[in-house]
C-alpha positions as CSV (number, residue, x, y, z in Angstrom):
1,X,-20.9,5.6,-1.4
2,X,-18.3,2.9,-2.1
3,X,-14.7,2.6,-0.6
4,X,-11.9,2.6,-3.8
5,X,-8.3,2.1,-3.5
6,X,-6.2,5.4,-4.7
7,X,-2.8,4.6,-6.3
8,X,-0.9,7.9,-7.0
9,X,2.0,7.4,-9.0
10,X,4.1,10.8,-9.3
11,X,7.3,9.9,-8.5
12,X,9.9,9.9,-11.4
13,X,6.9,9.7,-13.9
14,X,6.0,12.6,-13.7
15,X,9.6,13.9,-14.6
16,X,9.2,12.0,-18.0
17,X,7.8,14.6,-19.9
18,X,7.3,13.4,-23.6
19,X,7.7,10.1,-22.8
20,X,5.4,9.8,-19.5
21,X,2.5,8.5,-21.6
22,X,5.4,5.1,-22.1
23,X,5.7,5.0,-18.2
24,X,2.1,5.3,-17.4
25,X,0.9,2.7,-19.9
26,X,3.5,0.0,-18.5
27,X,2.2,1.0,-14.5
28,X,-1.3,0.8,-15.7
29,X,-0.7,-2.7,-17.6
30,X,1.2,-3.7,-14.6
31,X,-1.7,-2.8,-11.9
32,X,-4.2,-4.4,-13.8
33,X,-2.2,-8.1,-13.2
34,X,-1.7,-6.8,-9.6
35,X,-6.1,-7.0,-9.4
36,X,-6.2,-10.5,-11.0
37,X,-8.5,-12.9,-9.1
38,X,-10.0,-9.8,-7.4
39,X,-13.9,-9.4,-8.4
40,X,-13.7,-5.8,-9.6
41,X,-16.4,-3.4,-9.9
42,X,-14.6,-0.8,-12.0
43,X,-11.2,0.0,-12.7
44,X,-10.4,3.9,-13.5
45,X,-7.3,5.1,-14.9
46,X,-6.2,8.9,-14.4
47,X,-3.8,10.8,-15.5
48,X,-2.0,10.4,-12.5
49,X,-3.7,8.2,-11.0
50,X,-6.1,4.9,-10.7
51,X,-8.5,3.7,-8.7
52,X,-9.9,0.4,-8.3
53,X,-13.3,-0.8,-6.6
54,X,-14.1,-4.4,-5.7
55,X,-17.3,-5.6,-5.2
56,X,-16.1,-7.3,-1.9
57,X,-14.8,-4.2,0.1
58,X,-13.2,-6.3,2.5
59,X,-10.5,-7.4,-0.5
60,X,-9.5,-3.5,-0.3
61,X,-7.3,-4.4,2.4
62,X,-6.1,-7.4,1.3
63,X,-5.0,-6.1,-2.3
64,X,-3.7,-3.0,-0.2
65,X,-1.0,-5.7,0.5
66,X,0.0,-6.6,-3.3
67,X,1.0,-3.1,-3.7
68,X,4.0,-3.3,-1.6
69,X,5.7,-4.9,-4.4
70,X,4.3,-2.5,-7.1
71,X,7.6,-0.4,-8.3
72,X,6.2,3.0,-9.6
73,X,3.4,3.8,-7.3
74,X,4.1,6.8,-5.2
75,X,0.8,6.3,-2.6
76,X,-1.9,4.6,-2.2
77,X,-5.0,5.0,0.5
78,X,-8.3,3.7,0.6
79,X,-10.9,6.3,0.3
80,X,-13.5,7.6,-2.1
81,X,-14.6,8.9,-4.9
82,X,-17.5,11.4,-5.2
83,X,-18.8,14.3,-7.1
84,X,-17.3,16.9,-7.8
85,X,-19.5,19.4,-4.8
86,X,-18.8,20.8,-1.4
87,X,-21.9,18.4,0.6
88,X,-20.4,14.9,-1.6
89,X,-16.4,15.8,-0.3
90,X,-17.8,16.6,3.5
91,X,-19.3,13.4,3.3
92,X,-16.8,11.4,2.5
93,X,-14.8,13.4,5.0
94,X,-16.9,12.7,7.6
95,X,-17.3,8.7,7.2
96,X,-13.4,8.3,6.7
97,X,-12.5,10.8,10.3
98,X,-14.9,8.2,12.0
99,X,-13.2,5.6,11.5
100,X,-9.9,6.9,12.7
101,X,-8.4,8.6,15.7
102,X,-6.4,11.1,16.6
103,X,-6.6,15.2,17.9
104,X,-5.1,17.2,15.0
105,X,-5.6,17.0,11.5
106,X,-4.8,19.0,8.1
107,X,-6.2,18.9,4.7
108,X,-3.9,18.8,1.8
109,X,-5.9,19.6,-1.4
110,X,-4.4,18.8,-4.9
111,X,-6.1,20.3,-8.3
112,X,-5.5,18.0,-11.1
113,X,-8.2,20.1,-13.0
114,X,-9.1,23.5,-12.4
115,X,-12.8,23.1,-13.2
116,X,-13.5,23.5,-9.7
117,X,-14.6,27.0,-8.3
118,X,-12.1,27.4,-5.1
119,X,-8.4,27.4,-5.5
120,X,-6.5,24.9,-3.1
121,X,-5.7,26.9,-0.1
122,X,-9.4,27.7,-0.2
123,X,-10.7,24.7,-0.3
124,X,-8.1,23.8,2.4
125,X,-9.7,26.5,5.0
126,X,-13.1,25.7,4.1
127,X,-13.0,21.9,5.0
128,X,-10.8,22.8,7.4
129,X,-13.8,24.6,9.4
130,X,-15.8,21.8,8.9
131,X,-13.5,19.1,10.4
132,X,-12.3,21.6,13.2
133,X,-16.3,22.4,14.0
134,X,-17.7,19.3,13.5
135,X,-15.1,16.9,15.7
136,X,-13.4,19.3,17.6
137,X,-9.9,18.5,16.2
138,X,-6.9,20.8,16.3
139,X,-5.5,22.3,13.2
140,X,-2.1,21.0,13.2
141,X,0.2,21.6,9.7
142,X,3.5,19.9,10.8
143,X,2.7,16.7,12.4
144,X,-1.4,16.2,12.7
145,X,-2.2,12.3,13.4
146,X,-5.3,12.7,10.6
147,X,-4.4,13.8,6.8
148,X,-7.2,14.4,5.0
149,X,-6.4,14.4,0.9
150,X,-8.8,15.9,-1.2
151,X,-7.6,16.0,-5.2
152,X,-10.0,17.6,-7.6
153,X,-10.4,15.6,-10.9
154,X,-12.5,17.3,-13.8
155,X,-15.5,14.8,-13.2
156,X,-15.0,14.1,-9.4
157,X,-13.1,13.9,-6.5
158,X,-11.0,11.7,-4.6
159,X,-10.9,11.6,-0.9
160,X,-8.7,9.7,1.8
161,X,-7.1,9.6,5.2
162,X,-3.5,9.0,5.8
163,X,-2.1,7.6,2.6
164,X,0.4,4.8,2.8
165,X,4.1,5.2,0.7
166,X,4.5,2.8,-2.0
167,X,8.1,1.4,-2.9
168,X,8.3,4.2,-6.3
169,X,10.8,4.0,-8.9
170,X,9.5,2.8,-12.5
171,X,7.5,0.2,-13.6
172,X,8.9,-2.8,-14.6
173,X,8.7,-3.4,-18.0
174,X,10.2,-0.4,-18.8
175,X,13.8,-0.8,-18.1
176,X,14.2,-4.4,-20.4
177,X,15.5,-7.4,-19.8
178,X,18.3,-8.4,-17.9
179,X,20.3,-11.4,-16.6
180,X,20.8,-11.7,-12.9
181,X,23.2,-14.5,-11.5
182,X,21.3,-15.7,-8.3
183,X,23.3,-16.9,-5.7
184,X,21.8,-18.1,-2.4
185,X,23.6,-15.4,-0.7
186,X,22.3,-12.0,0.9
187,X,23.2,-9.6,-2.0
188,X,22.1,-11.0,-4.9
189,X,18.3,-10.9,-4.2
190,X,18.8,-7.2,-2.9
191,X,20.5,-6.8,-6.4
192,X,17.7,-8.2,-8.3
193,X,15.4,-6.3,-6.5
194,X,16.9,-2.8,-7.1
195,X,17.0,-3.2,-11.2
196,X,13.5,-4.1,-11.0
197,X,12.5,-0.8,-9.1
198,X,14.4,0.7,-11.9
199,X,11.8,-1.0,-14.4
200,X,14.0,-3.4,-15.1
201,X,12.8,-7.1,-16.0
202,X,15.2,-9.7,-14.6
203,X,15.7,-13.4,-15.7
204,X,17.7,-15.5,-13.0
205,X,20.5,-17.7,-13.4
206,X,21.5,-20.3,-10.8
207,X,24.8,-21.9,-11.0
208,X,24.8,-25.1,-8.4
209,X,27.3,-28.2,-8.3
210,X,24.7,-30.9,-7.4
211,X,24.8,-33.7,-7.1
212,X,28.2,-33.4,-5.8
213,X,26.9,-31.0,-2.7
214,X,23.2,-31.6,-1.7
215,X,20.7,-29.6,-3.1
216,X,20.1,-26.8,-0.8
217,X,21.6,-23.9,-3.0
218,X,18.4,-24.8,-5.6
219,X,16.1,-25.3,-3.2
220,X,16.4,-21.5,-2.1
221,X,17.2,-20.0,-5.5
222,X,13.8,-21.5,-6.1
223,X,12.3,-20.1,-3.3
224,X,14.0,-16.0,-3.8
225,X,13.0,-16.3,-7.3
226,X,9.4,-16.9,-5.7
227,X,9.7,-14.3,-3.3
228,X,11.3,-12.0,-6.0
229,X,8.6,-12.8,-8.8
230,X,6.0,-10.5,-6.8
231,X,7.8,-7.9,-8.1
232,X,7.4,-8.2,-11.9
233,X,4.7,-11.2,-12.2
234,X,6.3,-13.6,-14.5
235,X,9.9,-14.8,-14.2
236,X,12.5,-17.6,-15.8
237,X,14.9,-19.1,-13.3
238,X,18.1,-20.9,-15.2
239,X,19.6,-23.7,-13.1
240,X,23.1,-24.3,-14.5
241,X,24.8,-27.0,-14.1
242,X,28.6,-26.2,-12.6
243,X,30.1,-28.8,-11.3
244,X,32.0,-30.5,-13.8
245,X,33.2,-27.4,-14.8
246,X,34.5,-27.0,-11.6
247,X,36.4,-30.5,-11.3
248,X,38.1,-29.6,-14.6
249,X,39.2,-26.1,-13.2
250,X,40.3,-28.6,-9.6
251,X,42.4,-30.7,-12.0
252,X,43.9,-28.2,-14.1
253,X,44.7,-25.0,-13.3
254,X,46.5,-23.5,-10.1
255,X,44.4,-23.4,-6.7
256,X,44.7,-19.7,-5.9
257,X,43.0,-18.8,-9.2
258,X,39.9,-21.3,-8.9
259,X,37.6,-18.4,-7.3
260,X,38.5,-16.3,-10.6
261,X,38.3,-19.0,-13.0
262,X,34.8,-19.8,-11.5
263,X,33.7,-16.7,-11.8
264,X,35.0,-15.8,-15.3
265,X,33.1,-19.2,-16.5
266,X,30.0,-18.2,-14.8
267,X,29.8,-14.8,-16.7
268,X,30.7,-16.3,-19.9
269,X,27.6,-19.5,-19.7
270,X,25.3,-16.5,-18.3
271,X,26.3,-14.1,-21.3
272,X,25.1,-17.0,-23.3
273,X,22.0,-17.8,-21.7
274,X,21.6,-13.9,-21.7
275,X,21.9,-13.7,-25.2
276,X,19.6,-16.5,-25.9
277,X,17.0,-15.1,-24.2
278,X,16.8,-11.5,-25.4
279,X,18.9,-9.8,-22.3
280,X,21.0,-7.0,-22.5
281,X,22.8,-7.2,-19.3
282,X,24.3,-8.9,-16.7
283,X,24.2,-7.9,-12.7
284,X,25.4,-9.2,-9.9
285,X,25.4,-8.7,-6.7
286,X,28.8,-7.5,-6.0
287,X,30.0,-5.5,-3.8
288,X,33.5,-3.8,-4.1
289,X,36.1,-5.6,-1.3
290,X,33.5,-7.8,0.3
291,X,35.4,-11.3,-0.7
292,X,38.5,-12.0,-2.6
293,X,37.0,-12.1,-6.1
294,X,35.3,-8.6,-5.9
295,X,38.8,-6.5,-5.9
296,X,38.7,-4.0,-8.3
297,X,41.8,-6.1,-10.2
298,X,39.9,-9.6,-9.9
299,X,36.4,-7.7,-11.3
300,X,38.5,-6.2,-14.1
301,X,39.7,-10.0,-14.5
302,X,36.8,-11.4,-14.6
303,X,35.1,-8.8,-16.6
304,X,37.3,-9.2,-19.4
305,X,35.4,-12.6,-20.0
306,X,32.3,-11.3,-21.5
307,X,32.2,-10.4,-24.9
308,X,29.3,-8.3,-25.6
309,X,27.2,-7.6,-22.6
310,X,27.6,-4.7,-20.0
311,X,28.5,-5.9,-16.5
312,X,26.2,-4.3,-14.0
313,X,26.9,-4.1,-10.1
314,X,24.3,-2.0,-8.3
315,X,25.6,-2.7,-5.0
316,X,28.9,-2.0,-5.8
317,X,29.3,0.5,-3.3
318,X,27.1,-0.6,-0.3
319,X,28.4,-1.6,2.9
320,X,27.1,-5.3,4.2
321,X,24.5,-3.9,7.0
322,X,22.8,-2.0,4.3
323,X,22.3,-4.9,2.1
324,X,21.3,-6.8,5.3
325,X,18.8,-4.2,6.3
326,X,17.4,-4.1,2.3
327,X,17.3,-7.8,2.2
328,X,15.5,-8.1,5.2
329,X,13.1,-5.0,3.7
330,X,12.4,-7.3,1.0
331,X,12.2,-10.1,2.9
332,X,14.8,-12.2,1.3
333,X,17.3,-12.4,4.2
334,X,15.0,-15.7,6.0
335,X,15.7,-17.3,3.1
336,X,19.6,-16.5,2.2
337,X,20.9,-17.0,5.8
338,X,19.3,-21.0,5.5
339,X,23.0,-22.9,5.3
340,X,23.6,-24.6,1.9
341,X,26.9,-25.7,0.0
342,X,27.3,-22.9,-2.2
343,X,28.9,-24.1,-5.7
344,X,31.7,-21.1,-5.0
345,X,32.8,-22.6,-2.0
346,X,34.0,-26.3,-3.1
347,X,36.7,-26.7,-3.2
348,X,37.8,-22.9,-2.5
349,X,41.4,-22.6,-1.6
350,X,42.7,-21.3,1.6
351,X,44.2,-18.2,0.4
352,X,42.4,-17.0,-3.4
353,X,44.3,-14.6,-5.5
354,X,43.0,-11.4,-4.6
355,X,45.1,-9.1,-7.6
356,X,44.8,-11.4,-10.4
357,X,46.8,-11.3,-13.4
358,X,45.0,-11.2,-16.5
359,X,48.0,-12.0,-18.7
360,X,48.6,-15.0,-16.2
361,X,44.8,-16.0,-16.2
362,X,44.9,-16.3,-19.7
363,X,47.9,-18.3,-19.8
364,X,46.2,-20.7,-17.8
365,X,42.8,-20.8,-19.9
366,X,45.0,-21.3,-23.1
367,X,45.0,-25.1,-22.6
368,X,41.1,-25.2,-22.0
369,X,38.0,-26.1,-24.6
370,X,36.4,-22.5,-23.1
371,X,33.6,-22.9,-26.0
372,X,33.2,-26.5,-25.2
373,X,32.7,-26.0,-21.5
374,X,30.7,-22.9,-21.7
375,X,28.3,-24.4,-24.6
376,X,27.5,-27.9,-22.8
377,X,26.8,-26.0,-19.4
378,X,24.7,-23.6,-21.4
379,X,22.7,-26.2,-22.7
380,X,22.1,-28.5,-19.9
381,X,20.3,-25.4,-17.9
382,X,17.5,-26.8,-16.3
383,X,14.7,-23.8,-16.8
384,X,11.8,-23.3,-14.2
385,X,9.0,-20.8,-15.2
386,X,7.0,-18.6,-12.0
387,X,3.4,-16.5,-12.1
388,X,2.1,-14.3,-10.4
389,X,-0.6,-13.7,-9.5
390,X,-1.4,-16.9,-9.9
């Protein structure tokens, strides 16, 4: 009897009706990238569920930790499958209790096929007696420290201890492709992550001024990008060029509005590179109030820059701690906290408009070769390609 690894993946799929079949194909393409390098002995798709076996049952654990970043998997445990009789499940019962500890237990019993003879809550009572008889545990329904799950398949069943909770939401893949400006800050990696757990596929683009600040700010969007690839295997990072842009804006145009002007350039060169690369959206990791250029009347400002693209802000309503405490879930925070020169802070007044004008920005833009500057920094995007697995 060989150990497998049981990925469940209910969650929103199963709400998908006539569609599921879309969801479930993406999540099974995806999990079969998450085994690469992994010397697999069979690979078996359910409905609702896969398992995998490796020949080298010690790599159960180790791709146990892969699936942390797999968006649409509900749970996953490492148990067994047997057939479909009462001596093959007490088995596997037996050699999975022994290896943990605890007093009380329950079994919860799923039927994915009602081939089997006993309903659920029978089957519950009857391996029930056998665990309580057998190891002297306590029957406990609310809070046991042993979960025994037992779900009847047509052809088998699966059965495990104490399953672990994956991260959920929907494959990515699913969701298409999006554009995500990548700062080295704390919210944009948070950002980034949350449209991928809604299937979204994200591209990143980088905006830095080197070489006229050191080259810290690429350094990291490198590394996020890295950190962030685990979620969705293969991933374009954009490194745009900024900072004659931003001498132009110095020389030109009045200091209070350089933090709006920046922005409103960065969403046009990203709507571009967007385009270019098959995107249908832009995010950002804004949040509403947290600087001077994310009030509601510098956002509509800004917004009013892109031409064609939807503008897409899903922290818009956090609060800083809970980015922090996501970003440090994902395990971005290490890296955004390392100090860089951030291409939005040269040169940043001492007091930036915080109610822009639009009629006034545009005033100010009239005298500027937009297309020109957009179009040059567009094209001298340096573009870096990540794997994973590699």
């Amino acid at each position: 009897m060989n150990p497998v690894l049981i990925l469940r993946f209910y969650h929103e799929i199963v709400l998908k009706k006539g569609n599921r079949y879309l969801f479930v194909q993406q999540l099974r393409e995806n999990i079969n990238k998450i085994v690469k390098g992994y010397d697999v002995d069979s690979l078996k798709h359910g409905p609702m569920v896969t398992t995998i076996s490796l020949n080298n049952h010690l790599d159960l654990e180790a791709l146990k930790e892969r699936l942390v970043t797999l968006n649409g998997i509900e749970k996953f445990s490492i148990g067994y499958r047997v057939s479909l009789d009462i001596l093959s499940i007490e088995k596997a019962i037996m050699k999975l209790i022994e290896c943990k500890k605890g007093d009380s237990f329950k079994i919860r019993t799923s039927r994915t096929d009602k081939v089997f003879h006993l309903k659920s809550p029978e089957v519950n009572k009857l391996f029930g007696d056998f665990v309580r008889e057998k190891y002297d545990l306590k029957v406990d329904l609310n809070n046991p420290d042993i979960v025994v799950n037992i779900q009847l398949l047509k052809n088998s069943a699966l059965v495990s201890i104490n399953e672990e909770i994956g991260i959920g939401g929907m494959p990515v893949g699913v969701g298409g492709l999006m554009a995500m400006m990548l700062s080295g800050g704390i919210d944009s990696p948070v950002a980034a992550q949350m449209m991928m757990n809604r299937g979204a596929k994200v591209i990143f683009v980088h905006f830095h001024s080197y070489p006229l600040v050191d080259g810290t700010s690429k350094e990291k969007a490198k590394e996020l990008t890295e950190l962030l690839n685990r979620y969705q295997f293969d991933s374009t990072l954009l490194m745009v060029p900024f900072g004659q842009i931003q001498q132009k804006l110095i020389l030109t145009t009045p200091p209070e509005y350089r933090v709006v002007l920046y922005r409103r350039f960065m969403v046009r060169i990203t709507e571009l590179l967007a385009i270019k690369y098959g995107a249908k959206a832009i995010v950002t990791g804004e949040s509403l109030g947290q600087v001077s250029s994310q009030t509601i009347e510098n956002i509509s400002v800004i917004d009013n820059a892109v031409r064609e693209l939807p503008m897409i802000r899903p922290l818009i309503g956090m609060d800083k701690n809970s980015i922090v405490t996501d970003a440090r879930r994902i395990g971005s925070y290490p890296i955004s906290i390392i100090p860089d020169q951030d291409c939005c802070s040269l040169f940043v007044p001492k007091h930036p408009v915080t109610k822009g004008s639009l009629k006034l920005v545009e005033s100010i833009e009239e005298n500027l070769p937009i297309s020109q500057m957009v179009t040059e920094a567009a094209d001298l995007a340096e573009s870096l390609h990540f794997h994973w697995p590699n």
